[in-house]
PAZAPA-4460 file (N, C-alpha, C; in steps of 0.05 Angstrom, whole numbers, plus 32768, in hexadecimal, padded with zeros to 4 digits):
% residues 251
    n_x    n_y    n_z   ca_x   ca_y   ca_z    c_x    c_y    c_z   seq   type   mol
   8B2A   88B0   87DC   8B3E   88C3   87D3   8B47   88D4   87EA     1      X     A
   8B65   88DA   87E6   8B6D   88F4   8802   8B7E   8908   87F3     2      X     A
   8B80   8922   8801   8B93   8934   87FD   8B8C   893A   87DF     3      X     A
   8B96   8941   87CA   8B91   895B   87BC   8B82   894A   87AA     4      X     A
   8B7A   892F   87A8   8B72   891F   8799   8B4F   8920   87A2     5      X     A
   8B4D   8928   87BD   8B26   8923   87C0   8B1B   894E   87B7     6      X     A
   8B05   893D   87A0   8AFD   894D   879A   8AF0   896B   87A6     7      X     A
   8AF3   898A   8796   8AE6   8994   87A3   8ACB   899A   87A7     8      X     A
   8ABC   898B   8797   8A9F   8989   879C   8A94   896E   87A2     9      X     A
   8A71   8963   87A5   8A73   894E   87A8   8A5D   8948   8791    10      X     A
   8A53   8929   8799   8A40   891F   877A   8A27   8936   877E    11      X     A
   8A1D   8932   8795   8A04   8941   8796   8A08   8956   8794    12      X     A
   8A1B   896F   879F   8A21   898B   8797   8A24   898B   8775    13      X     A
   8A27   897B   8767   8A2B   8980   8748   8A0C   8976   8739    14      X     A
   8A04   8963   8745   89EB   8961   8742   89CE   896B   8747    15      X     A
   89D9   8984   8758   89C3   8991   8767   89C4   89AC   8762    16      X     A
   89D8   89B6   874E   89E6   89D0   8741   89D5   89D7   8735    17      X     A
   89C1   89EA   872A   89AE   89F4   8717   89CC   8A0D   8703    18      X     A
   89D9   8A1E   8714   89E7   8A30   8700   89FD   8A28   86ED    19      X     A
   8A0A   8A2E   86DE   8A22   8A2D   86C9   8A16   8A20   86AD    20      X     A
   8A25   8A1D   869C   8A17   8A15   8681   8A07   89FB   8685    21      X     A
   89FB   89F9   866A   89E8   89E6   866A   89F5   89C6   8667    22      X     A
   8A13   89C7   866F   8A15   89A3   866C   89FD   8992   8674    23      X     A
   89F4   899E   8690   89E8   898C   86A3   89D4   897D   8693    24      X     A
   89CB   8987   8681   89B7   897F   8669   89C0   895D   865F    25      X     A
   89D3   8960   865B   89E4   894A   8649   89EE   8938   8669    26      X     A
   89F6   8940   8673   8A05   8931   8687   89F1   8921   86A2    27      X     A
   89DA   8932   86A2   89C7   8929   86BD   89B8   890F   86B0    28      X     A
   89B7   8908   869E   89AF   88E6   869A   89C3   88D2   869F    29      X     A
   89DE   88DD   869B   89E7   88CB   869E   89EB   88C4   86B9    30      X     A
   89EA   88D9   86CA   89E6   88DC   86E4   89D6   88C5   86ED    31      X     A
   89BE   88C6   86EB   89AB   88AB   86EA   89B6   888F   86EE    32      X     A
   89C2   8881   86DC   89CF   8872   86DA   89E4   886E   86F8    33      X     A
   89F8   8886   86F5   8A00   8882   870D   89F0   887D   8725    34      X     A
   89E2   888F   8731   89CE   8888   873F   89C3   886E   8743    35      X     A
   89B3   8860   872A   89A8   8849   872D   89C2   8830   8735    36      X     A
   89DC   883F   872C   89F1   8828   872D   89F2   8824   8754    37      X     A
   89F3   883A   8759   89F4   8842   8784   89DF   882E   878D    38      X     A
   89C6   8834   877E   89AC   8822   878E   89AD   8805   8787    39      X     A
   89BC   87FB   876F   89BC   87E4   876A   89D4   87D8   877E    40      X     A
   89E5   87E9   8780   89FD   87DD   8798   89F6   87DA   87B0    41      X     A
   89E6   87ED   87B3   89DC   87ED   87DA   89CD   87D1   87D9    42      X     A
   89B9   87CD   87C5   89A6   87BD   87CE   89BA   87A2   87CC    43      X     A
   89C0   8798   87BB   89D3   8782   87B9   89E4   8780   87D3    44      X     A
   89EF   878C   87D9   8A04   8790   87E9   89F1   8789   880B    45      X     A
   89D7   8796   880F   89CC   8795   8824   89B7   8789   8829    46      X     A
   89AF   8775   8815   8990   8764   880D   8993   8752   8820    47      X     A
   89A9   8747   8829   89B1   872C   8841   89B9   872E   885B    48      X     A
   89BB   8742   8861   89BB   874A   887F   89AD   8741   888C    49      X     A
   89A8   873D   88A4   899B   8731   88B8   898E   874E   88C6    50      X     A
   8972   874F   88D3   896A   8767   88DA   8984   8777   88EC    51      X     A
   8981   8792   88DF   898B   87A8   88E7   8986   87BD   88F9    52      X     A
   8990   87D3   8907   8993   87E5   890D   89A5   87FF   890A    53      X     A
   8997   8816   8906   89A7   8829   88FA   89B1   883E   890D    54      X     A
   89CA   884A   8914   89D4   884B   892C   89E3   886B   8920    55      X     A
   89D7   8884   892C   89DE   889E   891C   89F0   88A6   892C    56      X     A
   89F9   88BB   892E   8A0E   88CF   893C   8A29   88DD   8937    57      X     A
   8A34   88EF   894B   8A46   88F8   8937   8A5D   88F8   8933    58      X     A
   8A67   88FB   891D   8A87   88FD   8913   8A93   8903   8924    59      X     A
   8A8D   890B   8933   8AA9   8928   893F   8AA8   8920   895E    60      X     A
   8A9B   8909   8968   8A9C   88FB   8980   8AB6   88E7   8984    61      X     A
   8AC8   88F4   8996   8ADF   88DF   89A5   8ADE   88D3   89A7    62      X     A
   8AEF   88B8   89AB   8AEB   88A3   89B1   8AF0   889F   89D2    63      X     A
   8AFA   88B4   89E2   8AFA   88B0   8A04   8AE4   88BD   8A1A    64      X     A
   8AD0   88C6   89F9   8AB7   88D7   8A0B   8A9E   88C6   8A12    65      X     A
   8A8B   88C9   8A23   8A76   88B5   8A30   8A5F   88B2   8A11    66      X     A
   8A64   88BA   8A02   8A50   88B9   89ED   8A52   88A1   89D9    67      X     A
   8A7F   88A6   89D4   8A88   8895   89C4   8A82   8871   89CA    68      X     A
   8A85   8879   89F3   8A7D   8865   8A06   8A5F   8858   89FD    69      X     A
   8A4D   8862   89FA   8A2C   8862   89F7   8A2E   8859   89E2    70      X     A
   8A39   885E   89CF   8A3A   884D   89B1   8A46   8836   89AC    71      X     A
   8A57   8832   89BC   8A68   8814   89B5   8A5C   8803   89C1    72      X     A
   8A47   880F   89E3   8A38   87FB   89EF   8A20   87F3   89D6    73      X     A
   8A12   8805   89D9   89FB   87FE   89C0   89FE   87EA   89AE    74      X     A
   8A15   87F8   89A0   8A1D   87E0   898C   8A23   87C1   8995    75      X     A
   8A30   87C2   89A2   8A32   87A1   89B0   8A19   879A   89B9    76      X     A
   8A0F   87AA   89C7   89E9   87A1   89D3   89E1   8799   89BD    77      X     A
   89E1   87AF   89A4   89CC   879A   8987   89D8   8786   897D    78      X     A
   89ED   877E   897B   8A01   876B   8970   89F2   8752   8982    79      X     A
   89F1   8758   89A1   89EE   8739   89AC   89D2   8738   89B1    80      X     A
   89C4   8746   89A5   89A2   8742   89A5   899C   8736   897C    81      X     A
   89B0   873A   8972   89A6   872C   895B   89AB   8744   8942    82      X     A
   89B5   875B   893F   89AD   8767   8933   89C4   877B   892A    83      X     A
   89C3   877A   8910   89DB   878A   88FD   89D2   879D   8902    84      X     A
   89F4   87AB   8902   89F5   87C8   890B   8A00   87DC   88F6    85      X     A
   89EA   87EF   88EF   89F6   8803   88DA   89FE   881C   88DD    86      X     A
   8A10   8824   88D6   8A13   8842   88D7   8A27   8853   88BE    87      X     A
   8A27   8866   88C3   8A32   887E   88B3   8A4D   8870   88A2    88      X     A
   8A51   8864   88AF   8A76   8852   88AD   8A86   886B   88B0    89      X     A
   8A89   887C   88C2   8A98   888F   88C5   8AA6   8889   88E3    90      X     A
   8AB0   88A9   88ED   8AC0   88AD   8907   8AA7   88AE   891A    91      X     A
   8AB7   88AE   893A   8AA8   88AF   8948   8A8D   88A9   8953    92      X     A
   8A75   88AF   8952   8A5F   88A2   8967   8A5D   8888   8952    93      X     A
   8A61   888B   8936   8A61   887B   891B   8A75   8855   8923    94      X     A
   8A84   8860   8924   8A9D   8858   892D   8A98   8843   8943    95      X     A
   8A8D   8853   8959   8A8E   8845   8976   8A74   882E   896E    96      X     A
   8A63   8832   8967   8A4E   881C   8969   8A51   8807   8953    97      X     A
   8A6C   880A   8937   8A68   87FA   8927   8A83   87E9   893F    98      X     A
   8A8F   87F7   894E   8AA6   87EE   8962   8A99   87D5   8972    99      X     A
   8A7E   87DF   897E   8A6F   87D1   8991   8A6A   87B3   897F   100      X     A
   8A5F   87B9   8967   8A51   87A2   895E   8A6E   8790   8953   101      X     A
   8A81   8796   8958   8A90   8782   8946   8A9F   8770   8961   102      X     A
   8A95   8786   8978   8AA0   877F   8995   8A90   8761   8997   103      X     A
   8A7E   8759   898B   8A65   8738   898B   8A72   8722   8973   104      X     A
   8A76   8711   8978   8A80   86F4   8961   8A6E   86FD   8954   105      X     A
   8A69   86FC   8935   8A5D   86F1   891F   8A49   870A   8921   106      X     A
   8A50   8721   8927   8A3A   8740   892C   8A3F   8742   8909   107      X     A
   8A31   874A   8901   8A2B   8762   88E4   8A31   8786   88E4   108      X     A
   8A43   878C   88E4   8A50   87A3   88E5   8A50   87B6   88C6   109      X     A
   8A3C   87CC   88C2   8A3D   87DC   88B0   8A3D   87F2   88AE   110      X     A
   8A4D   87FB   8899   8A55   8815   8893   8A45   8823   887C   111      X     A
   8A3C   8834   887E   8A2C   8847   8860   8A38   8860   885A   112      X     A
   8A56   885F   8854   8A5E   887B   884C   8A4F   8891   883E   113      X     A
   8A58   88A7   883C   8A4F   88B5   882C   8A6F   88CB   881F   114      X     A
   8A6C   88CA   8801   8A7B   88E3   87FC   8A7E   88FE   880C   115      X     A
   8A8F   8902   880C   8A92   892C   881E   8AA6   8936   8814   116      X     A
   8AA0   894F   880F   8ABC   895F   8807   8AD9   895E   8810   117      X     A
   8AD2   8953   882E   8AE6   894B   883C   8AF5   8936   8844   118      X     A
   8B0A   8926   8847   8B16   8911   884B   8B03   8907   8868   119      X     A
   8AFB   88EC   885A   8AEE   88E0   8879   8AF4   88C1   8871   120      X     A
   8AF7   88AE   8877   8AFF   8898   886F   8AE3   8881   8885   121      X     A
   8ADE   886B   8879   8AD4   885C   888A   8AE4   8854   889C   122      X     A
   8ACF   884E   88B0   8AE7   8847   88CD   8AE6   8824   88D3   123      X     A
   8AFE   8821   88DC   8B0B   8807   88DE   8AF8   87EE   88EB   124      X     A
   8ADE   87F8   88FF   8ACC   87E4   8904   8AB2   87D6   88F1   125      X     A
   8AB6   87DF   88D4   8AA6   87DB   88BE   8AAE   87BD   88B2   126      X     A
   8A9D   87AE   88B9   8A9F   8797   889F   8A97   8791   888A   127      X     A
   8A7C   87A7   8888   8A72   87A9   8862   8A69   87C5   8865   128      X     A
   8A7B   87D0   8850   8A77   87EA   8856   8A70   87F5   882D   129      X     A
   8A63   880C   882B   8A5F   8817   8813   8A5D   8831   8813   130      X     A
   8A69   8839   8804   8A6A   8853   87FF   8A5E   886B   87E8   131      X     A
   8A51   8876   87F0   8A39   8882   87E5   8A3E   889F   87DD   132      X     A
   8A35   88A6   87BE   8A39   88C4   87B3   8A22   88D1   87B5   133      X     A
   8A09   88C0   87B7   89F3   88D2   87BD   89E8   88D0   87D9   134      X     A
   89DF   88E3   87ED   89DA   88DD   8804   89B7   88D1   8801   135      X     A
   89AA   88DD   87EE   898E   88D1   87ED   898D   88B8   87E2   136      X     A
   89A1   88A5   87D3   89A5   8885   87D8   89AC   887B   87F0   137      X     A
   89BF   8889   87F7   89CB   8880   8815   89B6   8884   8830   138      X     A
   89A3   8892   8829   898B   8899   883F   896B   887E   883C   139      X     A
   8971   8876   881E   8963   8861   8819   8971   8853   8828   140      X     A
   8985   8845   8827   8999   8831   8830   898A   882C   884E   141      X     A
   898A   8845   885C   898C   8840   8873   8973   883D   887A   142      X     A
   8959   8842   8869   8939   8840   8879   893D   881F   8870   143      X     A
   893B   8820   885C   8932   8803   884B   8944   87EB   885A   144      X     A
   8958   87F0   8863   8967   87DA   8875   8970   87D4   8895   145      X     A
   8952   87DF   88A1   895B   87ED   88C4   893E   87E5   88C7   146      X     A
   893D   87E1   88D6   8920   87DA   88E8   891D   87E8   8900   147      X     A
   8938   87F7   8907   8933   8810   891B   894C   8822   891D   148      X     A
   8944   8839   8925   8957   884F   8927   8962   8855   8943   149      X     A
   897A   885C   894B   8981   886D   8965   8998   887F   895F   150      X     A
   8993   8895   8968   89A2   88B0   8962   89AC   88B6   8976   151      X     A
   89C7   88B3   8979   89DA   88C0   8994   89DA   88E1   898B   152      X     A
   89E9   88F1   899E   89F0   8908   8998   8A05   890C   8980   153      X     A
   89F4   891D   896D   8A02   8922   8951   89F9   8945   8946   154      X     A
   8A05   8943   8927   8A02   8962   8921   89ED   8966   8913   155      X     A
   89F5   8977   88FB   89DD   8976   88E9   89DD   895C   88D9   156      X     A
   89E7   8951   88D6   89EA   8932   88CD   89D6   891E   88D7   157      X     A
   89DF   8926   88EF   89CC   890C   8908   89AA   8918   8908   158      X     A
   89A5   8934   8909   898F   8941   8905   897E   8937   88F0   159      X     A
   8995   8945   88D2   897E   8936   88C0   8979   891F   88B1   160      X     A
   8984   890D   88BB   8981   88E9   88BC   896A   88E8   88CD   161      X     A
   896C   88F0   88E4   8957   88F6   88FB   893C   88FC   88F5   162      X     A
   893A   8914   88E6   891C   8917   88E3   8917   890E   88C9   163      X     A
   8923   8907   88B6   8922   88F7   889E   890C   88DD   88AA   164      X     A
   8920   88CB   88BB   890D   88BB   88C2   88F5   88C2   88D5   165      X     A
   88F7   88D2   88E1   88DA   88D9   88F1   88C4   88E5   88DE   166      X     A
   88C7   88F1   88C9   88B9   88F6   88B0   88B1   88E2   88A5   167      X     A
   88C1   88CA   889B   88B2   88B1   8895   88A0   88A0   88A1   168      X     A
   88A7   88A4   88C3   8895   8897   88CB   887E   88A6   88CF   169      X     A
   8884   88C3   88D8   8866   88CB   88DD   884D   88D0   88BF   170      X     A
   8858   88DA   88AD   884D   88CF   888F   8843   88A8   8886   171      X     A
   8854   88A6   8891   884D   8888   888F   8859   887E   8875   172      X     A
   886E   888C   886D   8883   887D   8849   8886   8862   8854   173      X     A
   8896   8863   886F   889E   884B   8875   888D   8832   8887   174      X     A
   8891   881D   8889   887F   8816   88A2   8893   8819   88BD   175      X     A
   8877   881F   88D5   888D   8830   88E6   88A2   881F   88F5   176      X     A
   88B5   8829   88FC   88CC   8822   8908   88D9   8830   8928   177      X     A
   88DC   8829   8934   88E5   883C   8955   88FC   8853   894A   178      X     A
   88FF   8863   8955   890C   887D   8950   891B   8886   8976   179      X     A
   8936   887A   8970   8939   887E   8995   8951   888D   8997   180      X     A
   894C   88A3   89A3   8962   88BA   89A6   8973   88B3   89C4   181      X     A
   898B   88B0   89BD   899C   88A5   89E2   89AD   88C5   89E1   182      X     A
   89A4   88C6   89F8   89B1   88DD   8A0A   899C   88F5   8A13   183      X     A
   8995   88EF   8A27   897D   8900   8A2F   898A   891B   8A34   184      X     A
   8999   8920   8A35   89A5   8940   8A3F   89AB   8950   8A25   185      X     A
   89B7   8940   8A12   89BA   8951   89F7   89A1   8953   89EA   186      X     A
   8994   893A   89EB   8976   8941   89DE   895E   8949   89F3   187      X     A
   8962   8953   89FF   894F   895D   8A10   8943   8977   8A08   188      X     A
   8952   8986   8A02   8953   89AA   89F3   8936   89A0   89DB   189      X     A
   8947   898A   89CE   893C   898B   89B1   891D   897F   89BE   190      X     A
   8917   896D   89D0   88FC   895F   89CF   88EB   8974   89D6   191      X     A
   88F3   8988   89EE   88EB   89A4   89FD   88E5   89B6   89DF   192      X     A
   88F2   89BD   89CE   88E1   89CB   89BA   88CF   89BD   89B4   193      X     A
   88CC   89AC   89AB   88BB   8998   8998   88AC   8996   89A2   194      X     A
   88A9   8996   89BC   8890   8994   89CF   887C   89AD   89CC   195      X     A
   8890   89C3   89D6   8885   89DB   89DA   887F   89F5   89C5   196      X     A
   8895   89E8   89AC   8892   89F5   8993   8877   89E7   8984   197      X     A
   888C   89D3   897D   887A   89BD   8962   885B   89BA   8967   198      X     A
   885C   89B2   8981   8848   89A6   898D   882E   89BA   8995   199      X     A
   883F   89D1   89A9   8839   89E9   89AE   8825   89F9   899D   200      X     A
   882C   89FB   8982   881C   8A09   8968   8818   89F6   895A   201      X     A
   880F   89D8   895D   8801   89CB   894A   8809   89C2   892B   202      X     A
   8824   89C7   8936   8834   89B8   8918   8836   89A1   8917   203      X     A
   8831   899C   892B   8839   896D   8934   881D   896E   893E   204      X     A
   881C   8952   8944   8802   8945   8952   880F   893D   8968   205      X     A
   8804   893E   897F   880C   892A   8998   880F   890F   8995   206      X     A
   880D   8902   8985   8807   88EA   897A   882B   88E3   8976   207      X     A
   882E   88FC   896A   884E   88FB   8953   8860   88FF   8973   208      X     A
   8864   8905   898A   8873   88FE   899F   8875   88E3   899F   209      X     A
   8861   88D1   89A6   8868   88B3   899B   887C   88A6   898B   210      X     A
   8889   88B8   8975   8897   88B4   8966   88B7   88AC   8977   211      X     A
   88BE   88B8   8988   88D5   88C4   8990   88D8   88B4   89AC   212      X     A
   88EC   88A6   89B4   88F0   8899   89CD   890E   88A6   89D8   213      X     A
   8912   88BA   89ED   892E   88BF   89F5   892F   88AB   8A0A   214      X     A
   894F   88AA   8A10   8955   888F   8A27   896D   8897   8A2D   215      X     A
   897D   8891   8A40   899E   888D   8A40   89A7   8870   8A46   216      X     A
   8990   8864   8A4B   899B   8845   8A56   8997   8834   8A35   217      X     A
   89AF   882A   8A36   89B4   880D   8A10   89A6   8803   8A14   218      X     A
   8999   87F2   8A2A   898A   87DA   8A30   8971   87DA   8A23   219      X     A
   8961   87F1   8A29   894A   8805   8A23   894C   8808   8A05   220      X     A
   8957   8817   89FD   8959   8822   89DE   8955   87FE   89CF   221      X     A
   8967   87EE   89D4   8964   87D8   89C6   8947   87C1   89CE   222      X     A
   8945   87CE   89EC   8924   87B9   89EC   890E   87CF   89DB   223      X     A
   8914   87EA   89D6   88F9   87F0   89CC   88FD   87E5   89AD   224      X     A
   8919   87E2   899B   891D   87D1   8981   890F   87C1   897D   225      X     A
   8916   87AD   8995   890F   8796   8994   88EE   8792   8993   226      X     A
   88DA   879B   89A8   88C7   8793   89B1   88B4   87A9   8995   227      X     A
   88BE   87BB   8989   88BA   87C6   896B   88B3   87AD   8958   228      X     A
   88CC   87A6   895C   88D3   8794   8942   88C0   8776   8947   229      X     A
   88BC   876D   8965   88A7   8756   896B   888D   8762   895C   230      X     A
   8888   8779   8968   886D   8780   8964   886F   877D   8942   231      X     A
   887C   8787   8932   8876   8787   8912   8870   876C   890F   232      X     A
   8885   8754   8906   887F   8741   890E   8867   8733   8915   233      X     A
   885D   8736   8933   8841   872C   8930   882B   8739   8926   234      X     A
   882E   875C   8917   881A   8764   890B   8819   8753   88EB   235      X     A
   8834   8753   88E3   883C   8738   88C7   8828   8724   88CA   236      X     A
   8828   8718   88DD   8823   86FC   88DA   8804   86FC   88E3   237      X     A
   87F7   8715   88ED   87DF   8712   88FA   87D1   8719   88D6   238      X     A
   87DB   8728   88BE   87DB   8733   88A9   87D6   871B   8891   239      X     A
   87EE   8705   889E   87ED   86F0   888D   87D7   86E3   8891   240      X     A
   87D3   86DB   88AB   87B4   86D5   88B7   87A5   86D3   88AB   241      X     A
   8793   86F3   88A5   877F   86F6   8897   877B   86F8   887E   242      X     A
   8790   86F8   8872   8797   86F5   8857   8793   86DC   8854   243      X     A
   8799   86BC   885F   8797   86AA   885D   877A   869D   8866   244      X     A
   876A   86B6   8876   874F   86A7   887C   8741   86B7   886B   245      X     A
   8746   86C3   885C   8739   86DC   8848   8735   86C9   8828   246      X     A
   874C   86BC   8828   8751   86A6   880F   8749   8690   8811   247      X     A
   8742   8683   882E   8739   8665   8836   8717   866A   882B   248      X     A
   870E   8683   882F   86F2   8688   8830   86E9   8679   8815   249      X     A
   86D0   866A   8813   86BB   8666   87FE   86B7   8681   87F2   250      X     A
   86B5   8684   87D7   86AC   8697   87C4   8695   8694   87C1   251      X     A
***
């Protein structure tokens, strides 16, 4: 929708409203439904992909700046190592790396909109793109179908996608996955607290730096994907192993 036709609130702002009369009573089941209708589309829509990668950053990045540059490489780097490329389906850093991956023959190029109060349209390098009213379907979307993360310079958007997934892995919801931040100069500030805050007073474990790989070189960000994604793989199959010599055994 554009111009006086996109709404002034969004799904989740109406669904997340506690004040005004009691419709919400009557109307938040049906809510449900909608909901389950989002998760039944994502999964259908994304069950056949070929392994992925989920590629963050932000809206409001040019397309003539060294960042927009860093994203379109990336994207083409995952495209010719094997691997669908997902993102926001929006403007900018969004933009440049779904740009990169469609820059490869036969690349997998995806978009995961989200509703906003504001006119934003998916951008033109998307070849399966969906568009999402709740951001906590659309945040499923993106663990359940990525096998790794990299975060260019972004806002509060890119942030909390960011520690969303570093929460999963360090809890362990998910099984773990690489978490690779490109641009050492923007994220430098942020690793320097985390070091000296987080770390500092015992809110993290030293362990939880492990989590986090900064880089500025593509080459890098995509071998630590990769050699991630080997390693799961032969922990799979070392799993099936013993499972299979666990069942061979005499009772």
């Amino acid at each position: 929708m554009r111009g006086d036709l996109v709404p002034s609130s969004t799904h989740d702002q109406r669904l997340l409203a506690r004040q005004g009369p009691s419709d919400w009573v009557h109307m938040d089941p049906w809510r449900v439904l909608r909901i389950q209708a989002e998760f039944v589309e994502g999964f259908g829509q994304l069950a056949e992909l070929p392994p992925a990668v989920t590629v963050f950053g932000s809206a409001r990045t040019a397309s003539d700046t060294p960042d927009y540059a860093m994203g379109r490489a990336l994207g083409r780097k995952l495209a010719e190592t094997g691997y669908a490329v997902i993102t926001g389906g929006g403007p900018g850093v969004m933009e440049s790396a779904n740009r990169g991956a469609l820059d490869v023959d036969g690349a997998v190029s995806v978009g995961l909109g989200i509703e906003l109060p504001f006119e934003q349209r998916m951008n033109d390098y998307v070849d399966l793109g969906i568009e999402f009213r709740y951001f906590f379907v659309r945040k499923t979307m993106f663990v359940k179908y990525s096998c790794g993360f990299i975060a260019l310079p972004g806002g509060f958007g890119t942030l909390d996608e960011l520690f969303e997934a570093l929460t999963l892995v360090q809890t362990r919801k998910v099984t773990s996955f690489p978490v690779v931040l490109m641009g050492s100069e923007f994220w430098g500030g942020l690793l320097d607290w985390i070091k000296s805050t987080l770390l500092g007073t015992g809110k993290i474990a030293p362990q939880d730096l492990d989590l986090i790989t900064v880089t500025d070189d593509v080459d890098e960000a995509v071998r630590i994907i990769v050699d991630a994604d080997r390693a799961r793989s032969r922990q799979r199959e070392e799993e099936l192993k013993a499972t299979a010599a666990q069942t061979a055994e005499p009772q």
